[in-house]
N, C-alpha and C positions, 0 to 999 in steps of 0.2 A: 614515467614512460606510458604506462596504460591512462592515466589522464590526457597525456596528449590523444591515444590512438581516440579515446572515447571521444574525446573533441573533434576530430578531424572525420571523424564518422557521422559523428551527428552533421557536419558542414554538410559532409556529400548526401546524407540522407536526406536535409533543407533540399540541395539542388537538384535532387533527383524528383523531389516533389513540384519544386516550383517549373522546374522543366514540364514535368508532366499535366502541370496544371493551363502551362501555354498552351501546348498540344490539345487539350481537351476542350480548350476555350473554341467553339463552334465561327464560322464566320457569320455575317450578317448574312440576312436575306431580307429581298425588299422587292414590293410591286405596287402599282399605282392605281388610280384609275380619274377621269375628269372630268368635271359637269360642266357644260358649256354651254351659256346663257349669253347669246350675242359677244360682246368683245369681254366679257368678265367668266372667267375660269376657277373653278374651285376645286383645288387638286386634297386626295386624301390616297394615304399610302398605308401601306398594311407590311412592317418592319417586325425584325427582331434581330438582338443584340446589337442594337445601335447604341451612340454614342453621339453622332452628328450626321447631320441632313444638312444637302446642297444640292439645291434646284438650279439646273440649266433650262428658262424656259423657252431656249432658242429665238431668240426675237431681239439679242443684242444686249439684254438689259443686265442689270445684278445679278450676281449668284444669291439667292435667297436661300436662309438656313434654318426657317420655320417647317415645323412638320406638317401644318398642313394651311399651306398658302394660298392668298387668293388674288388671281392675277390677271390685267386686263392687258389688251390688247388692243391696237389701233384697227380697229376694221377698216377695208379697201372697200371697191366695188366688184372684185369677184372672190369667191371663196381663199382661203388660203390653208394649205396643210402644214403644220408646223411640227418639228422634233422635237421631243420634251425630255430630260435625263433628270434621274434621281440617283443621286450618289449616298450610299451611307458606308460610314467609319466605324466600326465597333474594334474592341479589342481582340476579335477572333480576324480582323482584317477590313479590306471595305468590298462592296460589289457596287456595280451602275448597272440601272436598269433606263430601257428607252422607250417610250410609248409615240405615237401620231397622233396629234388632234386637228383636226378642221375647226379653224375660225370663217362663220358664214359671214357672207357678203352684208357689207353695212345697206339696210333696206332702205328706201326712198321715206317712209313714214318716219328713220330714225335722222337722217339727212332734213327733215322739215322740220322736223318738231323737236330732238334730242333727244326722244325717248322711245318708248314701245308700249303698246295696253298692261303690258307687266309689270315693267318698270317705269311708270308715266312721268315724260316732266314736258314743258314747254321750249318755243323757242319765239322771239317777235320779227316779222321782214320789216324790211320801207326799202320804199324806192326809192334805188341808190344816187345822189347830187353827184357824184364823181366817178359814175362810169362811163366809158370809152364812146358808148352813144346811145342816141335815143330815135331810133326807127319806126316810119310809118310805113308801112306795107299794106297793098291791094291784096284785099279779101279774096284771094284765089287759092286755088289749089296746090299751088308753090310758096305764096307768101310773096307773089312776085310781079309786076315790076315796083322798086322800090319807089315811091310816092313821094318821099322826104328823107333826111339823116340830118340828123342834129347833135350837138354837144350833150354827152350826159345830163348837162346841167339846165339844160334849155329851159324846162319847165317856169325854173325863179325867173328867167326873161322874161317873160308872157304873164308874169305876175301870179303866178301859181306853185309861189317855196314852200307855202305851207304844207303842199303833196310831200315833201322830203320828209315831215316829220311825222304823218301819221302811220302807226305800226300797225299790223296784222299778225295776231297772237296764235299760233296755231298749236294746238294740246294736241300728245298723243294718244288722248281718249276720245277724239273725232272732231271734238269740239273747235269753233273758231271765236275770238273778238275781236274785234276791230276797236284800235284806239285812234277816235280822231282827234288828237292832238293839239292840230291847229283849230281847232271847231270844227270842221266840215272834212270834206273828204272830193278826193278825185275823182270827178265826174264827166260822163260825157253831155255835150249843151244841150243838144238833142232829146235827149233823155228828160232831163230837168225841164227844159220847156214843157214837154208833153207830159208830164205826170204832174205839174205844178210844186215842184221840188227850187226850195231857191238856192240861189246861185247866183257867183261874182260876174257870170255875162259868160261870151264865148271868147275865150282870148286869142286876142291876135285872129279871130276869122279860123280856129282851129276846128274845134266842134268839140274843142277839150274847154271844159271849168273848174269850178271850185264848189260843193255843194255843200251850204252853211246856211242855220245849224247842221247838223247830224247825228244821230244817235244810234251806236252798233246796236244791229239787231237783236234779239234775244234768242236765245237757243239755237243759234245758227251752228249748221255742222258741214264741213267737208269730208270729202272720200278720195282716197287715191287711184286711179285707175291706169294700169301700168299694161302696153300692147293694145292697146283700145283703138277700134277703125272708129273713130270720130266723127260722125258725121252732123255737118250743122247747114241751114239755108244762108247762103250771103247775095249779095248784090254787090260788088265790084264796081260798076256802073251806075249805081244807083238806080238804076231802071230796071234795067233784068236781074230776078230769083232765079238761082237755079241751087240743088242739093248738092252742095263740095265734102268730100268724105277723107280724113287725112288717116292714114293708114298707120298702126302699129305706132304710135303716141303715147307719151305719156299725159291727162288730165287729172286736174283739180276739178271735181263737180262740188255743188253747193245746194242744202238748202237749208230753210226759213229765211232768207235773204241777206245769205254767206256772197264773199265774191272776196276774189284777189284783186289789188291794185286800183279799180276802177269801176264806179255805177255806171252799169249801161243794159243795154237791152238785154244781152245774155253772160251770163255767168261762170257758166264753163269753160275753164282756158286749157292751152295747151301748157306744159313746162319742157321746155327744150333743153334745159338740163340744170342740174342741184348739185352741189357741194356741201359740205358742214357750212360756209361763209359765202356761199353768193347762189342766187337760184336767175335763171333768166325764163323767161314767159313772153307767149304770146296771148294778148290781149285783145278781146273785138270790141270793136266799137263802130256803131251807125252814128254816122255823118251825114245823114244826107237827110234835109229838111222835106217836109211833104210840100208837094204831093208825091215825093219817091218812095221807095221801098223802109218805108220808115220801120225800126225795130230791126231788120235785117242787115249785118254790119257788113260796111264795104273797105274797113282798114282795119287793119291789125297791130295794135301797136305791139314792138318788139322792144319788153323793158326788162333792163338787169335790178335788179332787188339786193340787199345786202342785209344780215344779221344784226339789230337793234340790240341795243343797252338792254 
């Protein structure tokens, strides 16, 4: 009999311990915090008595169970605030904690190039054979009346395909190169006449060519300039100059003998809007032979561009 009682006491003594040992097991505690480098986030969390970690990074994706994870995000084009939750499990219990982070707006430099001076990588354009059209537009302060509208693909009509395949490499360390592809590069006739640049002729009576050979310039660089009253001299008319100033624009400026799409008298375009996959621009070009306002563009071509291999 007293062997059993010693028995049956040590039991309850076991239970009485292990009970008290649940009770004294603390719960977790947990807080976050997160570095946020354009669309890439690097979360670190400062825990005790855990067990298991589970990231809610509110944006739809996986529950992630690493402790300190790093996780990117689709940037838009305006800010986004996002809910972020960390759960942990320990054997005292679990708690959730919840933070706010701002993902900033994906920038126009990250949209050209796919990168940032940070994080640098590249991206190549050409102008696109399959887009919706290819517009010439009077050199006015509207872009307006329209002069012409053509098939995206006009260009190979007029004997000018090889413009499809040359790319414009844009770095986002400022840098540009220009791969002429097909040997030469998109040119206005104009131009090429009077600088003595050669060239497949004026096709079609366009004032648009082909200039071959060509060799990308060397240290050529662009700048983004984003709200900019742009002011440049056109002739419309080819007879009268006057100073047209387009207001709150976004331009591509150029120098060492940088240019988007097209050699011509000026350089600086306008971009009328960018995606990760297609960018559209306004383009000038002087047309008009002397004895007109030569160098002074009196059409604008309006071309959609599309992301290269």
């Amino acid at each position: 009999m007293k062997k059993y009682f010693k028995q049956a006491s040590l039991i309850l003594i076991g239970l009485i311990l292990v009970v008290g040992c649940k009770k004294e097991t603390p719960a977790p505690t947990a807080s976050f915090t997160a570095k946020v480098d354009g669309g890439v986030v690097t979360f670190t969390a400062e825990v005790t008595n855990d067990s298991k970690y589970e990231w809610d990074f509110g944006d739809g994706s996986y529950i992630n169970t690493l402790k300190a994870p790093v996780h990117t995000y689709k940037q838009i084009a305006v800010p986004q605030d996002i809910e972020v939750s960390l759960t942990i499990k320990g054997p005292g219990g679990l708690v959730t904690v919840k933070n706010k982070i701002t993902i900033p707006a994906k920038t126009k430099m990250e949209y050209l190039t796919g990168g940032t001076p940070v994080a640098p990588k590249s991206k190549k354009w050409r102008i696109s054979a399959s887009a919706p059209s290819f517009n010439i537009n009077v050199a006015t302060a509207t872009f307006s009346p329209n002069y012409k509208s053509y098939p995206g693909g006009i260009l190979a009509a007029v004997g000018l395909a090889a413009v499809y395949g040359d790319t414009f490499e844009f770095k986002s360390d400022g840098s540009l190169i220009i791969h002429p592809n097909g040997g030469g590069i998109f040119a206005g006739y104009i131009y090429c006449a009077l600088n003595g640049v050669a060239n497949i002729g004026n096709a079609g009576g366009s004032g648009l060519s082909y200039a071959k050979p060509f060799t990308s310039p060397a240290g050529a660089t662009f700048q983004i300039n984003e709200g900019k009253n742009f002011t440049i001299t056109t002739s419309p008319d080819g007879v009268n100059a006057s100073a047209v100033t387009y207001n709150n624009v976004m331009t591509l400026s150029f120098t060492k003998g940088g240019f988007l799409g097209i050699l011509d008298f000026s350089s600086e375009c306008i971009i009328q809007s960018i995606t990760d996959t297609q960018m559209i621009a306004n383009l000038f070009i002087s047309a008009v032979p002397p004895p007109g306002q030569v160098g002074k563009p009196n059409f604008v071509l309006n071309v959609y561009f599309e992301v290269a291999p």
